[in-house]
VOGU-3710 file (C-alpha; in Angstrom, 3 decimals, decimal comma):
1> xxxxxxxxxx> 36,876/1,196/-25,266  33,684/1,411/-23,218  33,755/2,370/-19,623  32,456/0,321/-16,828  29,176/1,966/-14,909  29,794/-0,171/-11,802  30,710/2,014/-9,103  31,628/1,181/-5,381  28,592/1,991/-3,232  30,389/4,978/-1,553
11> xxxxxxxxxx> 31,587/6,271/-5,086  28,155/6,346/-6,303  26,548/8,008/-3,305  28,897/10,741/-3,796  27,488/11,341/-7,069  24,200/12,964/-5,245  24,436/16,766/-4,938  23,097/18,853/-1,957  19,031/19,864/-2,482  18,423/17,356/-4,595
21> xxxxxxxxxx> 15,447/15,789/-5,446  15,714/11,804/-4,824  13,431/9,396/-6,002  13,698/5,433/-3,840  11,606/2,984/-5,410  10,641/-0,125/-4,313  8,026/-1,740/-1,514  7,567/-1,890/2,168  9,362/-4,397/4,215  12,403/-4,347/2,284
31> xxxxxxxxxx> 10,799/-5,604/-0,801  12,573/-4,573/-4,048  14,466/-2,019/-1,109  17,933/-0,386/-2,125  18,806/-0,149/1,208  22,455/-1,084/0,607  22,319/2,266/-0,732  20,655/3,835/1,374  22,604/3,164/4,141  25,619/4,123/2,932
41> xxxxxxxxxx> 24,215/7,624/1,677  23,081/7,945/5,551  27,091/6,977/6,792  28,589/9,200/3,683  26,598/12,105/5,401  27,402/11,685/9,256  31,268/11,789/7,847  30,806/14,399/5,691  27,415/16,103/6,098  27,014/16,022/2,870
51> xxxxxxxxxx> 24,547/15,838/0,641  21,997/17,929/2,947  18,790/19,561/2,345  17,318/16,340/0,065  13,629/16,061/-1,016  12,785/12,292/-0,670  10,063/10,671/-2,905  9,031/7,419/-2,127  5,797/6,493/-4,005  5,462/3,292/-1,823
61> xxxxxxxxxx> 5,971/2,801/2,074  9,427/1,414/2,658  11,640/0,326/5,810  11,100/-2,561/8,390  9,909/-0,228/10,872  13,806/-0,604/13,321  15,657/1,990/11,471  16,145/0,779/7,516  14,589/1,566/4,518  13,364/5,183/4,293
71> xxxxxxxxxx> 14,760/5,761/7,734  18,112/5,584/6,647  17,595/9,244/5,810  15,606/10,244/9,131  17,860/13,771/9,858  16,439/16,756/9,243  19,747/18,081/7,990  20,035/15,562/5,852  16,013/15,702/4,561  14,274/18,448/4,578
81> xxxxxxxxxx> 10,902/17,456/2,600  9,592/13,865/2,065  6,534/13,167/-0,001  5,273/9,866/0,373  2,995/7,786/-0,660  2,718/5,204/2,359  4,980/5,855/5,862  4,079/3,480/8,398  7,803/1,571/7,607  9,537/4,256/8,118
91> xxxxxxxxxx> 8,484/5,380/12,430  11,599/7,547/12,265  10,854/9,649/9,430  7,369/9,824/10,996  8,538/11,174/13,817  10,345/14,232/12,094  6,944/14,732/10,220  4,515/14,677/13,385  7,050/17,123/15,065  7,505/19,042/11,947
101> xxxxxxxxxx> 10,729/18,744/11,870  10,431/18,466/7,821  8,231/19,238/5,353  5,742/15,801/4,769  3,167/15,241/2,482  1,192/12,202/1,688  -0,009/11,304/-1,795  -1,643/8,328/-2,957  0,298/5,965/-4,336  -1,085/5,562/-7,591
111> xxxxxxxxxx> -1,180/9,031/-8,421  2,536/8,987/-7,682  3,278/5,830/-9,794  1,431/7,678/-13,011  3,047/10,969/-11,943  6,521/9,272/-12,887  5,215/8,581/-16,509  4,461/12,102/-16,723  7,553/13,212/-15,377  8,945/11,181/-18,019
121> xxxxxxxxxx> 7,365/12,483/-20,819  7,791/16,040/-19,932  4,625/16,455/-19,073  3,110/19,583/-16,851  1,226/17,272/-14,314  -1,982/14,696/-13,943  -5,084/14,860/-14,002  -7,237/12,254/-12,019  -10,217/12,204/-9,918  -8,202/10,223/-7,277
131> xxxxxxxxxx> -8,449/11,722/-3,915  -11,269/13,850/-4,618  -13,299/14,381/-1,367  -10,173/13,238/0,846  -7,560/14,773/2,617  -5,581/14,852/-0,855  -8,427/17,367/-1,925  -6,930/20,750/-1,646  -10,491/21,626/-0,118  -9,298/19,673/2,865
141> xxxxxxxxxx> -5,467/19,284/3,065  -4,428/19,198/0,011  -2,079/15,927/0,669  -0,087/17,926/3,777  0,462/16,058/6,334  2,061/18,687/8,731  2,135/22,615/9,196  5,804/22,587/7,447  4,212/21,601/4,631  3,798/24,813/2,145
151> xxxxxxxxxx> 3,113/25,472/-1,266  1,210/23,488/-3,235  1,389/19,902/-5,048  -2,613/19,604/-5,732  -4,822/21,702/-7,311  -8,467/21,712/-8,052  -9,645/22,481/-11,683  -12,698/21,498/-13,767  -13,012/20,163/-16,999  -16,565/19,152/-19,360
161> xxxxxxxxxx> -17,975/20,652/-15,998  -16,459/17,802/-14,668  -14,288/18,215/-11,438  -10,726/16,647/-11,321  -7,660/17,072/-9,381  -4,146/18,308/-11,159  -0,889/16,839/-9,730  1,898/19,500/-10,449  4,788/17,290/-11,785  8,204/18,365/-10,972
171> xxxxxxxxxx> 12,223/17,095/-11,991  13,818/13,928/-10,706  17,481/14,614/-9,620  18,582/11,153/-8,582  16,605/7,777/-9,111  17,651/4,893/-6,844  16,576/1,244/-7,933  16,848/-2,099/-7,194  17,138/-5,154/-9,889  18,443/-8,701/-9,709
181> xxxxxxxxxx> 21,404/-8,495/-12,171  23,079/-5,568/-14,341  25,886/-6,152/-16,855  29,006/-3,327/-17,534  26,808/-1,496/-19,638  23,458/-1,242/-16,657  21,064/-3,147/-18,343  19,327/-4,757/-15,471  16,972/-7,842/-14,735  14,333/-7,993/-12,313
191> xxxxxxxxxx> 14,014/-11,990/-12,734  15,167/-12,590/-8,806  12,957/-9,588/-7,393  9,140/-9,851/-6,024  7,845/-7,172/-8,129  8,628/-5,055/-10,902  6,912/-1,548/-9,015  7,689/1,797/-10,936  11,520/0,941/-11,839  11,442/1,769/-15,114
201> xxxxxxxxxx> 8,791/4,657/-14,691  11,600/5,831/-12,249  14,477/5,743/-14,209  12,777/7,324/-17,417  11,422/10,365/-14,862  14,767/10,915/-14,381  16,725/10,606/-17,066  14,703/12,992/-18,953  14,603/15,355/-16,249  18,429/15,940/-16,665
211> xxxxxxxxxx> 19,337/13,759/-13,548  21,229/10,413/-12,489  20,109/6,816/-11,800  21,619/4,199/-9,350  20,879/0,801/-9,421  21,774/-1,406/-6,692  21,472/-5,185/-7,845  22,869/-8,705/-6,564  24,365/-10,095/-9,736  27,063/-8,598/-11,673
221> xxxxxxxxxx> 26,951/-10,074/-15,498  29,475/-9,164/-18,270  28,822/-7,048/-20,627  26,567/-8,138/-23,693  25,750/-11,778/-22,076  21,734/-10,670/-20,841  18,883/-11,590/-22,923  17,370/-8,109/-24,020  14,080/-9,923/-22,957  14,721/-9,914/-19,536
231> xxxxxxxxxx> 16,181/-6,864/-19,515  13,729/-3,957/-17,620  15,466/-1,495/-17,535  17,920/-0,587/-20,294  21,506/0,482/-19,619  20,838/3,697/-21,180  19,085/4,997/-18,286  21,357/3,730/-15,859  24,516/6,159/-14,577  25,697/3,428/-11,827
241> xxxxxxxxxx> 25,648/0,065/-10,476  26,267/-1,164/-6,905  26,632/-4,652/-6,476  25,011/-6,322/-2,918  26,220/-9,945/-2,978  23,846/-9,964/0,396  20,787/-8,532/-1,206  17,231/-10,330/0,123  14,361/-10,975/-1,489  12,647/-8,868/1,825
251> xxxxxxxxxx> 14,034/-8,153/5,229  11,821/-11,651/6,119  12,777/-14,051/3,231  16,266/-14,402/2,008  14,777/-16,023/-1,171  11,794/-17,811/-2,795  11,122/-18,312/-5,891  7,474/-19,361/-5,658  7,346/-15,222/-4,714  9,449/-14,245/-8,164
261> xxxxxxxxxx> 7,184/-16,191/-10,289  10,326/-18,754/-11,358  8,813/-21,535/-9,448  5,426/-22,591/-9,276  4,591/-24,658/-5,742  2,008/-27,420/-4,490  -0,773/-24,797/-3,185  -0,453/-27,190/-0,176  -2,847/-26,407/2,899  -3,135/-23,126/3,643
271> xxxxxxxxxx> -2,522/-22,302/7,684  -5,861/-21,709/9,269  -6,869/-18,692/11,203  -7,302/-18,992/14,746  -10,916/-18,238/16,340  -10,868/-15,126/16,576  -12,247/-11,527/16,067  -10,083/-11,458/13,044  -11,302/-14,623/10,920  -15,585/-14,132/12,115
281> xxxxxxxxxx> -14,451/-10,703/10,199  -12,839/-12,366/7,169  -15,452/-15,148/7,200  -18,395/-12,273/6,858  -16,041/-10,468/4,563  -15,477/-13,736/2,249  -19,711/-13,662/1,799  -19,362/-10,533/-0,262  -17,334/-12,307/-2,759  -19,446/-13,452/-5,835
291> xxxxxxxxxx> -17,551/-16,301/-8,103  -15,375/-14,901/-10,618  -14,460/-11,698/-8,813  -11,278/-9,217/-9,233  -10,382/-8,930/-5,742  -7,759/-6,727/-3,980  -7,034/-7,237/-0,424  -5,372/-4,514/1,829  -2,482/-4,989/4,358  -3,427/-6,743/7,597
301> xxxxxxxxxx> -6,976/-7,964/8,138  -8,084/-8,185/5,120  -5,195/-11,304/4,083  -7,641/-13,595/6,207  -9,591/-13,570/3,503  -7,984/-15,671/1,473  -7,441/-17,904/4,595  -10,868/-18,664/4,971  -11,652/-18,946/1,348  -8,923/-21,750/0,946
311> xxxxxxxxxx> -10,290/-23,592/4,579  -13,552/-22,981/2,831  -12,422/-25,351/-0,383  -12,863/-21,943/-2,404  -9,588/-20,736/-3,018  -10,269/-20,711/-6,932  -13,321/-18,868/-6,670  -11,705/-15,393/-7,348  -8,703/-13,203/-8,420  -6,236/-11,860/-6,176
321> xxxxxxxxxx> -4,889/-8,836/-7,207  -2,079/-6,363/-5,587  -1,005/-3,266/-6,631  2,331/-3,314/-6,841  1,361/-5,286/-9,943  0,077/-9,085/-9,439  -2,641/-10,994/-10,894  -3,683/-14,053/-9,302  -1,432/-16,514/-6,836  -2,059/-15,798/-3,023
331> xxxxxxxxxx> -0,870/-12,742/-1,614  1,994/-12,795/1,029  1,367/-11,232/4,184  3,055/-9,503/7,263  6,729/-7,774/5,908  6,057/-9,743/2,811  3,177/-8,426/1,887  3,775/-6,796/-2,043  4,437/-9,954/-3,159  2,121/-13,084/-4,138
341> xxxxxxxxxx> 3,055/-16,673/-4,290  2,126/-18,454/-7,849  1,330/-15,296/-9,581  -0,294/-15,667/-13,167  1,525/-11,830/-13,697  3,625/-9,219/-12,788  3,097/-5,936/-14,035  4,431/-2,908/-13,833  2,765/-0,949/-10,644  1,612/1,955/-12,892
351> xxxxxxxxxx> -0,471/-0,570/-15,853  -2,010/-1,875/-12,411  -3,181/1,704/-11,354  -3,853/2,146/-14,909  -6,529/-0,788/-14,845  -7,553/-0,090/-10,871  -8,665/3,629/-11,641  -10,519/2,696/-14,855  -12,895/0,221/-13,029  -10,933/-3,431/-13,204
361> xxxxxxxxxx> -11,677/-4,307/-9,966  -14,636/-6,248/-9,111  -14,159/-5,416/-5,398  -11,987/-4,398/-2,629  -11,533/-5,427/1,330  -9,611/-2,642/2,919  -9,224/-2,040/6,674  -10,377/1,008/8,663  -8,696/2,577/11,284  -12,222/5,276/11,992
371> xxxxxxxxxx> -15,549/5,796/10,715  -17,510/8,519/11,142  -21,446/9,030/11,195  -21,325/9,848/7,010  -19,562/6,949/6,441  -16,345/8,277/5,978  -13,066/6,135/6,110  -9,719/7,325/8,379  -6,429/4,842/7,517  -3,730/6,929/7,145
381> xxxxxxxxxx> -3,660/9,583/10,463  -4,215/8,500/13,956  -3,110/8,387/17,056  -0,285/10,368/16,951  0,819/8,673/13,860  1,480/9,007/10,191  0,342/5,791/8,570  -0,366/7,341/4,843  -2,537/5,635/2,338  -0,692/3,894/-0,550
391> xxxxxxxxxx> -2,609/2,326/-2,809  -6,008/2,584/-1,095  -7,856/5,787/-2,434  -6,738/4,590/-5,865  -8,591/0,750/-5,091  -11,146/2,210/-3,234  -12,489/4,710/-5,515  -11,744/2,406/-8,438  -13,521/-1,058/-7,392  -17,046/-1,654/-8,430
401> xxxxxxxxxx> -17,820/-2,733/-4,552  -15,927/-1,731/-1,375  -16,042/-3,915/1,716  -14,046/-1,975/5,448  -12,926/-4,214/7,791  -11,573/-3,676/11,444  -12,612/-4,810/15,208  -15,023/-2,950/16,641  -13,352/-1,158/18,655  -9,450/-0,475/18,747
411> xxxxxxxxxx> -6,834/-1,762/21,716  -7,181/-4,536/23,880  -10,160/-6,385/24,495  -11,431/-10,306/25,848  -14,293/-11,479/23,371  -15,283/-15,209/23,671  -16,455/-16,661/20,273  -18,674/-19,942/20,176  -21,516/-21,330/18,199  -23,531/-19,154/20,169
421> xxxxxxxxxx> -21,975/-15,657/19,193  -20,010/-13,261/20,910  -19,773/-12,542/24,830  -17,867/-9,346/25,413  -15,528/-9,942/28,718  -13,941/-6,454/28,141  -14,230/-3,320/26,073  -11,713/-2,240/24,111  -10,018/1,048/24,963  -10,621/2,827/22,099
431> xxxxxxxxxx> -13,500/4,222/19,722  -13,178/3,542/16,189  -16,771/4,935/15,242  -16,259/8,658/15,911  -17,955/12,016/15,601  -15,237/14,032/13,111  -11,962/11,845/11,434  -8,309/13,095/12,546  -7,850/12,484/7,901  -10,603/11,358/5,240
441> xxxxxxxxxx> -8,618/8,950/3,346  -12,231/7,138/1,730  -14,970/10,199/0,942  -18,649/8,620/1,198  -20,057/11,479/-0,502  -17,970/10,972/-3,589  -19,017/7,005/-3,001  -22,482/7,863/-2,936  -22,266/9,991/-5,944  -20,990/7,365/-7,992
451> xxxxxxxxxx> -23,790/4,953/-6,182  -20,669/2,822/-5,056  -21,708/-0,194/-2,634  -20,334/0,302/0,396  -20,228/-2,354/3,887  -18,745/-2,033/7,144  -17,779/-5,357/8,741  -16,509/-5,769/12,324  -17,275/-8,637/14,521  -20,188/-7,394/16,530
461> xxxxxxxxxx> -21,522/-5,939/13,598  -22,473/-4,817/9,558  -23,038/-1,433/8,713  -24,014/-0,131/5,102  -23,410/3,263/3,036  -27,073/4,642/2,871  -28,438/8,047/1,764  -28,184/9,542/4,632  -24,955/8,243/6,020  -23,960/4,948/8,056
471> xxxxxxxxxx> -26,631/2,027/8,789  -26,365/-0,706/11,010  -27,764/-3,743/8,964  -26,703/-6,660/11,236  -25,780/-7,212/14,674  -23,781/-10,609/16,196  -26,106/-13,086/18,161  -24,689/-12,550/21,968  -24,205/-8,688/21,598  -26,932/-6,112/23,485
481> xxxxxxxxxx> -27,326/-3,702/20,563  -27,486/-0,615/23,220  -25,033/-1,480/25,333  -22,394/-3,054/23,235  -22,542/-0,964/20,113  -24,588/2,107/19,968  -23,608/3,015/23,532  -19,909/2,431/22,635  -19,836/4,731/19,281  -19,944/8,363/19,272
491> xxxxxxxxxx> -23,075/8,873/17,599  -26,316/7,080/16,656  -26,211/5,540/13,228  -28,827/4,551/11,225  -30,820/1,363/12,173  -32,010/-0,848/9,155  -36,200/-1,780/9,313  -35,059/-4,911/9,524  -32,001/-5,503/11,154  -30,760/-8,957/10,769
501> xxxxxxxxxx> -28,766/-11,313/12,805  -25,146/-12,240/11,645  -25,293/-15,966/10,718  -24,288/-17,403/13,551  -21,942/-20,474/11,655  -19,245/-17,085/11,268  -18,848/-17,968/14,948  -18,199/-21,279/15,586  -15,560/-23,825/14,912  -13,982/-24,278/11,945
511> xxxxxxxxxx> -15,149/-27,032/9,353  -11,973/-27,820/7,281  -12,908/-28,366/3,601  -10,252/-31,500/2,130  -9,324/-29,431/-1,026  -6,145/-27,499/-1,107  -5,433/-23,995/-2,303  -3,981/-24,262/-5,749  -2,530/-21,613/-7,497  -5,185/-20,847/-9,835
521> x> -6,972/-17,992/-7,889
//
């Protein structure tokens, strides 16, 4: 007689042992989140302060930035080490790592996502050349991200004379993951989620590290009655199943199934960008694209993007890609964002990174928090925060081309756009062009060693990735180029022989084309 593996929630939380190493999969924003789980391993410890002392490993950022996701587990009793691959969900846990309350490093995401395969096979660690020249460079930081953090996860080695990083691997004592349905046995479906993201990887890493896996799905099916082809992750590898009737899709959308790929929708009109600072910088962005072109697009500005491509009537003109997996569709933004609508594909996130880091991408628009006069790229440390990188050393020292994006200057400033250019009513607060980078999450050296194109866009301005560092290749018709950009960055780029003017249609009303945005991109 077989036993069931569905547990109560608080049963299976109980399961975790003190000092353990836990693995949370899933996606920022509540996106394939087992936060029903999480939670209750947060309440199981304020009753019984147990388990303490937990390593957290979360290869993507998680949490809706108000306390859930990752932050579940913000006590330093309960946590004492997090490594992470993205962290600006989770403002609590930040918090304990800026005031080094634990031990917090940062590594990129798709190092983390292969690392599980490793793990899985037994393996001693990877070797990549992700992150070389950035703060993941143990020449620099070595992925710390605070003085708690000790020892060492990266190391430096050469190989062919060749120079690589190695990523130590190391056991998996719990795995938590999220499907859509499990039957008695734990096989479990992923038909209902928004992407597929290391679960497997996950669950693999630690089984065969001699640890437990708990899956937290919506569906409970009997046992036997699931197609094995929908099944991702066999019941082999799974130890127990929670069952949340009130499981979402993301903390935004209850449920869609244009965003699971079971229902293919009207592309319909997209919503148009505003005028603003934000869409002259996706419509200069959108000039880089050449038809036919891989594309990933970063969280936040870069999503305009596709907004102006689809007002443009060119919404078929390229591939979307994400990398928690998706090929084509349009990609969801704000706490959605990790999920596409139409996709052609779902992957797994690791055959993504797999294709990223060998070259697959044509090109990638990324923002930037601060540049400096090399051309070096901050995203993931500023301002008294901990934002991490995810997936973007990976994309950006992967794609062919690499286009920055970002206002010209950070906090709040009164810009009026027309036909005519810019006028600047008020400056910004903030410098984003700066003298020396609080993190290098994009190295321009290793970019210009691998004669990577390289642009800068902003809305006053274009810079390129020369020789000898950063140079200003177009300026905005309305701006004074000494008093509204080189007297507001910290030091004196590079000024092309020929610097051109912006065109000055990025500035003015839109023209709305009459085709829609179909699903083909």
């Amino acid at each position: 007689m077989f036993k069931s593996k569905v547990y109560a929630v608080d049963e299976a939380v109980s399961k975790i042992p003190p000092g353990a190493t836990v693995l949370v999969d899933g996606s920022g924003g509540g996106v394939n989140e087992p936060g029903y789980i999480l939670a209750a391993l947060k309440k199981r410890f304020e009753r019984y302060g147990s388990p303490g002392g937990l390593t957290v490993v979360h290869p993507s950022g998680m949490g809706d930035g108000q306390g859930g996701g990752i932050d579940y587990l913000a006590n330093p009793r309960l946590v004492r080490k997090v490594i992470g691959g993205h962290w600006s969900w989770c403002r609590q846990m930040q918090d304990l790592a800026v005031t080094d309350q634990i031990e917090a490093w940062c590594l990129p995401q798709g190092v983390m996502s292969h690392l599980l395969r490793v793990i899985a096979s037994n393996g001693p660690g990877l070797i990549s050349r992700v992150g070389l020249g950035t703060f993941v460079d143990p020449r620099i930081d070595g992925g710390r991200i605070n003085q708690r953090a000790t020892g060492e996860h990266v190391r430096l080695m050469t190989l062919e004379e060749e120079e690589f990083l190695f990523f130590r691997a190391f056991p998996i004592d719990v795995a938590i993951i999220r499907g859509s349905v499990a039957d008695e046995d734990g096989n479990m479906t992923m038909d209902e989620e928004g992407l597929n993201a290391e679960t497997l990887s996950a669950a693999q890493a630690a089984k065969n590290s001699g640890g437990m896996v708990i899956a937290q799905v919506k569906h409970l099916a009997a046992r036997g009655s699931l197609d094995p082809r929908r099944v991702k992750v066999p019941g082999v590898l799974v130890d127990a199943v929670v069952v949340c009737q009130e499981q979402r899709l993301s903390f935004a959308t209850e449920c869609d199934p244009s965003l699971t790929g079971t229902l293919r929708i009207p592309g319909g009109q997209f919503p148009l960008l505003p005028m603003s600072a934000r869409k002259v910088i996706a419509r200069r962005a959108a000039k880089t694209l050449q038809e036919g072109d891989i594309v990933n697009l970063g969280y936040g500005m870069p999503d305009g993007v596709a907004s102006v491509l689809a007002e443009q009537g060119q919404g078929d003109m390229v591939t979307f890609t994400l990398e928690q997996g998706h090929i084509g569709g349009i990609p969801a933004t704000g706490s959605d964002f990790g999920m596409v609508r139409n996709p052609q594909a779902m992957l797994d996130a690791g055959y993504q990174f797999d294709w990223y880091d060998g070259g697959g991408l044509d090109i990638a628009i990324l923002s930037f928090a601060e540049v400096d006069q090399q051309g070096n790229v901050n995203v993931s440390k500023f301002g008294g925060r901990v934002a991490g990188i995810g997936g973007f050393v990976n994309i950006s020292q992967g794609a062919h081309r690499v286009v920055f994006v970002g206002t010209f200057k950070a906090g709040k400033q009164r810009q009026h756009f027309s036909s005519d250019g810019i006028k600047i009513e008020a400056e910004g607060h903030a410098r984003k062009f700066v003298n020396k980078l609080e993190q290098i999450s994009f190295s321009a050296f290793y970019a210009s060693k691998r004669n990577q194109p390289v642009i800068y866009i902003t809305e006053r301005c274009v810079f390129e990735l020369g020789p000898e560092g950063l140079v200003l290749t177009e300026i905005a018709p309305g701006v004074d180029l000494e008093k509204d950009i080189l007297a507001q960055m910290d030091f004196r780029p590079g000024i092309a022989s020929t610097l051109k003017m912006m065109d000055p249609a990025l500035f003015g009303s839109p023209v709305i084309a009459q085709s829609t945005v179909g699903a083909c991109s």
